[in-house]
C-alpha positions in Angstrom: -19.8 -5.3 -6.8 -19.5 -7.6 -9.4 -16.4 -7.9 -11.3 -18.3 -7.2 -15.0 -19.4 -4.0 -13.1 -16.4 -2.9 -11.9 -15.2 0.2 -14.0 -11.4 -0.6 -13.6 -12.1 -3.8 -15.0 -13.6 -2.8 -18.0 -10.7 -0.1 -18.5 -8.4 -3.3 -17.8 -10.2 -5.4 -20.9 -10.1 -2.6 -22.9 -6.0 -2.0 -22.7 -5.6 -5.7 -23.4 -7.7 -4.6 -26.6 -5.0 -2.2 -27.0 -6.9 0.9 -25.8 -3.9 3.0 -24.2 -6.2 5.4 -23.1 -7.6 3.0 -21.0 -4.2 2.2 -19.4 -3.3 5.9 -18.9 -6.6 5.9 -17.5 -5.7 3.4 -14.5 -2.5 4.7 -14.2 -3.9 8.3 -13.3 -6.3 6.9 -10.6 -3.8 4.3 -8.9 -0.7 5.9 -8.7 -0.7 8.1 -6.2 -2.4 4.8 -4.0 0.6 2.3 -5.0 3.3 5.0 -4.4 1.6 5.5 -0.6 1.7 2.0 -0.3 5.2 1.6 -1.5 6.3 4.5 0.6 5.3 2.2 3.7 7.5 -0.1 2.7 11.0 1.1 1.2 10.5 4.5 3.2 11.6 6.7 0.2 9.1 8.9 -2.1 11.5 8.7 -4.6 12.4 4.8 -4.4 8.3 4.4 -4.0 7.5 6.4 -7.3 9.9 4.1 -9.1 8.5 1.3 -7.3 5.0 2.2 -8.5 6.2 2.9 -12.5 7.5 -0.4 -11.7 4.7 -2.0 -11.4 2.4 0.1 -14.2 5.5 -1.7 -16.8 4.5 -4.5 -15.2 0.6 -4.5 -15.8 1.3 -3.0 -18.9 3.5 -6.3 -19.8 1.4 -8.8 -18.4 -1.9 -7.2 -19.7 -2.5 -10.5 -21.9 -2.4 -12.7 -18.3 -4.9 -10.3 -16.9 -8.1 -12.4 -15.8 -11.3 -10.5 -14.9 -11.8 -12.7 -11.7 -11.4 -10.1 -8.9 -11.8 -6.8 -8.7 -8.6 -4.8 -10.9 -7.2 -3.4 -7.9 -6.9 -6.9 -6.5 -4.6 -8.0 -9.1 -2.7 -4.8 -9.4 -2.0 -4.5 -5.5 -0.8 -8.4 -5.8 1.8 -6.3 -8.5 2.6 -4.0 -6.2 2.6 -6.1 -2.9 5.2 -8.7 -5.0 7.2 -6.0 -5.9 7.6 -4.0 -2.6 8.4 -7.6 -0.7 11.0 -8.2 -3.7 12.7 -4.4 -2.7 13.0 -4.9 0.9 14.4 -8.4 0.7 17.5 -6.8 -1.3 20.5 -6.7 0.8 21.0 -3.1 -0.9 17.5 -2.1 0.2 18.8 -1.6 4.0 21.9 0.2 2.5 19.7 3.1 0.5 19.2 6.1 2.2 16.2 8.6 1.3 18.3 12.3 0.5 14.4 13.6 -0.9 13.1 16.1 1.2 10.2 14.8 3.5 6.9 15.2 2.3 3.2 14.7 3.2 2.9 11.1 4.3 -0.4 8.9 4.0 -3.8 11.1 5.0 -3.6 9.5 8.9 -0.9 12.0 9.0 -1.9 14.9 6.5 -5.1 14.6 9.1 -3.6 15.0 12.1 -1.6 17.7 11.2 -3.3 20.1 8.9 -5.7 21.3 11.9 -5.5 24.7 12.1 -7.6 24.9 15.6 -4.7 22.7 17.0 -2.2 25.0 19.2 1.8 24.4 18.4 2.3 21.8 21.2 -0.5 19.4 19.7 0.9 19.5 16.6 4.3 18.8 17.8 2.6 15.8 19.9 0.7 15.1 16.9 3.9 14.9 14.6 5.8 12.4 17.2 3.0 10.0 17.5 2.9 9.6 13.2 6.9 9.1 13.6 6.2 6.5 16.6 3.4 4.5 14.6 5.5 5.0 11.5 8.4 3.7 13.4 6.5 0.6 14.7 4.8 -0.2 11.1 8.4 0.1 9.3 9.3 -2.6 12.5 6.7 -5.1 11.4 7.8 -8.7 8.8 7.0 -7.5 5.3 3.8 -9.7 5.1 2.0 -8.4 8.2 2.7 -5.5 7.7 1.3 -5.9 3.5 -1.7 -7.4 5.2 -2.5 -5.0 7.5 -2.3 -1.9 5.4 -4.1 -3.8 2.2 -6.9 -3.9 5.0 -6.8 -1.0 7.1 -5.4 1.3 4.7 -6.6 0.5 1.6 -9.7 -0.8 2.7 -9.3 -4.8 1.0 -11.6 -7.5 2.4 -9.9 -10.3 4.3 -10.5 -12.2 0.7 -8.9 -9.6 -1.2 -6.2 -9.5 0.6 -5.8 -13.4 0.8 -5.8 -13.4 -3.5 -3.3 -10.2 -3.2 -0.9 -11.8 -1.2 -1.7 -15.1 -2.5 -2.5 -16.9 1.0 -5.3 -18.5 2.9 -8.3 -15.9 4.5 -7.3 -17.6 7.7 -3.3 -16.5 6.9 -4.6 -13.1 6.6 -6.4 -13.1 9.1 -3.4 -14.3 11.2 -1.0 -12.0 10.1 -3.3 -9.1 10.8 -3.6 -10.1 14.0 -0.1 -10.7 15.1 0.6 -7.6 13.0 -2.2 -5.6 15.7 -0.5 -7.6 18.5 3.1 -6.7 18.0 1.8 -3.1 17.2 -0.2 -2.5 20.5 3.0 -3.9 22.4 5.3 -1.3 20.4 2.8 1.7 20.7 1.8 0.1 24.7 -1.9 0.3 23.9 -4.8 -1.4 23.9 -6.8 0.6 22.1 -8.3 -0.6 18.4 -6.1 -0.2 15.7 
């Protein structure tokens, strides 16, 4: 897809015309994406819905610099890659504990647990292995683990990711694959991740 046929785009151009509309517009389809990808990183709901306001002030400020060179989400999820890296290098970050109440994680997990067929100790199985691979995603270096969810997750293009996180297609690439490596050591599997 072309970038002049991209609808987000378009909606992009138009709030630096001053459409707010337009911005609402993105704002209501992305949200609920940046705050899962947040929520990844800083492991709060809370912290990761501030995080993702955040980051609409922030594309709301810089809608002037906005360029229509990549795909909108591209630039946004550069936004919101910056600004999670930025919140887990804080020294306060590893200080904040999360007092919401748990909620429904990323669809991997909603998934595996909402199966009604599945009897009470598969679910329970089920719940442990989300922790575990939770657990060993949380464990990854911040840019890996930004890689590797921008492309599994979120479904980027090893170029898409390379402009998000502002690196080479063969840095992403690397990261991805150390990120695969130190998770199949963690979760002692060589299955495909």
């Amino acid at each position: 897809m072309s970038t002049s046929a991209d609808p987000d785009v378009l909606l992009m151009l138009a709030v630096q015309r001053g459409d707010d509309d337009a911005f609402d517009r993105l704002f209501e389809k992305h949200v609920a994406a940046v705050v899962r990808f947040a929520r990844q990183f800083v492991k709060s709901q809370a912290r990761a819905e501030e995080l993702a306001q955040d980051v609409f002030m922030q594309v709301y400020r810089n809608r002037s610099n906005y360029r229509p060179t990549a795909k909108f989400t591209t630039w946004l999820y550069r936004i919101a890659t910056n600004a999670c890296l930025s919140e887990v290098r804080r020294p306060e970050h590893k200080l904040r504990v999360d007092l919401d109440t748990p909620t429904r994680e990323v669809s991997m997990e909603t998934a595996m647990l909402d199966n009604p067929d599945q009897s009470a100790e598969d679910a329970l199985l089920s719940r442990e292995a989300v922790g575990t691979i939770r657990r060993a995603l949380e464990g990854l270096p911040p840019q890996q683990r930004a890689a590797l969810l921008l492309a599994r997750v979120e479904g980027m293009s090893y170029e898409e990711v390379a402009e998000t996180i502002t690196c080479s297609v063969s840095a992403v690439k690397s990261l991805i694959h150390r990120a695969t490596l130190t998770l199949r050591n963690k979760l002692g599997s060589g299955g495909e991740l």
